[in-house]
C-alpha positions in Angstrom: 4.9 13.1 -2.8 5.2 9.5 -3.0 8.8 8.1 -2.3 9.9 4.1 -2.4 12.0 3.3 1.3 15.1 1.7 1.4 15.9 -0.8 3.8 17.8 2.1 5.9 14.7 4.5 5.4 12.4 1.8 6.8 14.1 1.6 9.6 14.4 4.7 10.8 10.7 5.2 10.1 10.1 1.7 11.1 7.8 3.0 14.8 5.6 5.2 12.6 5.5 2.6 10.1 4.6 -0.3 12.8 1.8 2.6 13.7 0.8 2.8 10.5 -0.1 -0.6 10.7 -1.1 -1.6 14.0 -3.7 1.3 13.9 -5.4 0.4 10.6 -5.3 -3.0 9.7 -6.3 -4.4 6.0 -9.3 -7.1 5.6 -6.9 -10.3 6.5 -6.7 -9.1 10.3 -8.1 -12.1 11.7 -5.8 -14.5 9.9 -2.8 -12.8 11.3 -0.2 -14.2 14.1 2.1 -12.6 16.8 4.4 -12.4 13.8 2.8 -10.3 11.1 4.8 -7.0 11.9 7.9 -8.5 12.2 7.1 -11.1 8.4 6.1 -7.5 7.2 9.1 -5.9 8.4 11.6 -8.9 7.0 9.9 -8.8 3.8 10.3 -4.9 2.8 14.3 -5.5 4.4 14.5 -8.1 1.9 12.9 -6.3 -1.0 9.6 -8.7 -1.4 7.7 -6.3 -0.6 7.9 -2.2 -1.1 6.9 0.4 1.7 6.2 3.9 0.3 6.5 6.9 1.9 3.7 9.6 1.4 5.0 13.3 2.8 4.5 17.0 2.3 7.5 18.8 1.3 7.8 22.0 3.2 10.4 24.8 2.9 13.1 22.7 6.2 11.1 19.7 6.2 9.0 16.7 5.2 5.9 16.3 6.7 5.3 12.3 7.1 1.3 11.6 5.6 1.1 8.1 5.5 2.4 4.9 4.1 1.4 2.0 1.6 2.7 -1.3 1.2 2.7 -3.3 -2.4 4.2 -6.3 -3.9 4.0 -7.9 -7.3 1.4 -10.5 -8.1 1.2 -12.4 -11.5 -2.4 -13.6 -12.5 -1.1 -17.2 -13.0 -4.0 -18.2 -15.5 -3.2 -15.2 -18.2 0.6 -14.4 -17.0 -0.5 -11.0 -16.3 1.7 -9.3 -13.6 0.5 -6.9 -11.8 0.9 -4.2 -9.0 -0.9 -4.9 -5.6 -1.4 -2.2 -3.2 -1.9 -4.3 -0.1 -2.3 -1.5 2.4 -2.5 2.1 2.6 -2.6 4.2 5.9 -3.3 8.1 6.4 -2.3 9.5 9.3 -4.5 12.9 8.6 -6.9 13.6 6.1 -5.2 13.9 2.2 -6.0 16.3 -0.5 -7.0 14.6 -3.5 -4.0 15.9 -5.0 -1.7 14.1 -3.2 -3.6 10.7 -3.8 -3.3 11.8 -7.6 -0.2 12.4 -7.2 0.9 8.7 -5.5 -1.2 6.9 -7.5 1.0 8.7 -10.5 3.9 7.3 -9.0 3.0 3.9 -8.7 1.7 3.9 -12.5 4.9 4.6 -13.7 6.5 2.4 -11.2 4.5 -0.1 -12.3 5.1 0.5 -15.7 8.7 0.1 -15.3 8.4 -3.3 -14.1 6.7 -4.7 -16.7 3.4 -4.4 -15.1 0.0 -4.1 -16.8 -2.1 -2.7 -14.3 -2.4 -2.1 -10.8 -4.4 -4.0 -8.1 -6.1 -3.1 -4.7 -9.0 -4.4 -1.8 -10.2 -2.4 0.5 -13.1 -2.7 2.8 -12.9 0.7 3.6 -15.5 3.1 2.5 -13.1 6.3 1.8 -10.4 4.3 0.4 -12.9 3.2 -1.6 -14.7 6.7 -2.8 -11.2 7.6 -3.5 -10.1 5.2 -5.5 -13.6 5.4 -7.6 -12.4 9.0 -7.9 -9.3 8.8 -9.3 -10.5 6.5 -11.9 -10.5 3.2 -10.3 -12.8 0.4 -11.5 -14.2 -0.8 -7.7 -17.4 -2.5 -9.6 -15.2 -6.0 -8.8 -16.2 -7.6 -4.9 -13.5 -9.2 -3.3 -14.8 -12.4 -1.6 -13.7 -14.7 1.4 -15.1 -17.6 2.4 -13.5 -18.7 6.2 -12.2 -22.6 6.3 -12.5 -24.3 9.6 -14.1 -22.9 13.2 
C-alpha cells in the first residue's frame, strides 16, 4: 500500500527516509550540496514536495518497503501539468503487485490534481523493466549535457 506522509509522519520516519535517500541516490547526484537532505526535508514539511510511504500491512503491523518522492511539474510550452516521480527507493525486493498497486495510487492522485499524466527518469535498469511492465512508455532518453569543469 501506497500512503501520502504528513509533515508529522515524515518525521518520525524521517531516519529511514534520510536512508532511503542517502543509499540510492537519483541521476542529479553530482549536482548536489551538503544541503540536499535537509532542502529535501524542508520541502515535503512545507508541502512542495510529497513523500509516499510504501508498506505491507500485516495482521499488528506495517511493514515499511520503501519510499518515493514527487512534485508537480507543468510542461510550460503546452500547459500540461503533470506528476513527477523524482525518486523511488526499495528497501527489499517488491512484488509486482505492490508496484501495481502504488502506481494505482498515484494515478488517481494525480488525477485529482488536475494532472494529465505522470512523469519519471531513472537510470536504473530494474526501475526501468518495471516501469516498462506496468505500462510505462520508457522509449523517451532523458539527456544531460554538464556546463562548466
Amino acid at each position: 500500500m501506497l500512503m501520502k506522509l504528513i509533515p508529522d509522519q515524515i518525521s518520525q520516519l524521517w531516519d529511514m527516509i534520510r536512508y532511503a535517500l542517502e543509499n540510492s541516490p537519483p541521476i542529479a547526484i553530482e549536482y548536489r550540496d551538503d544541503n540536499w537532505i535537509n532542502n529535501i526535508l524542508t520541502q515535503a514539511m512545507n508541502g512542495s514536495i510529497s513523500i509516499w510511504a510504501s508498506y505491507n500491512k500485516q495482521e499488528n503491523s506495517a511493514k515499511f518497503e520503501g519510499i518515493v518522492i514527487t512534485s508537480f511539474e507543468v510542461d510550460k510550452f503546452v500547459k500540461q501539468k503533470s506528476l513527477l516521480i523524482y525518486y523511488v527507493f526499495a528497501f527489499r525486493h517488491t512484488a509486482l503487485d505492490t508496484w501495481t498497486s502504488g502506481l494505482d495510487t498515484l494515478r488517481k492522485y494525480a488525477k485529482s490534481r488536475n494532472c494529465s499524466r505522470i512523469l519519471a527518469y531513472s537510470n536504473v535498469p530494474d526501475i526501468i523493466k518495471i516501469s516498462e511492465k506496468l505500462g510505462g512508455d520508457v522509449s523517451t532518453t532523458f539527456i544531460t549535457f554538464n556546463i562548466g569543469d
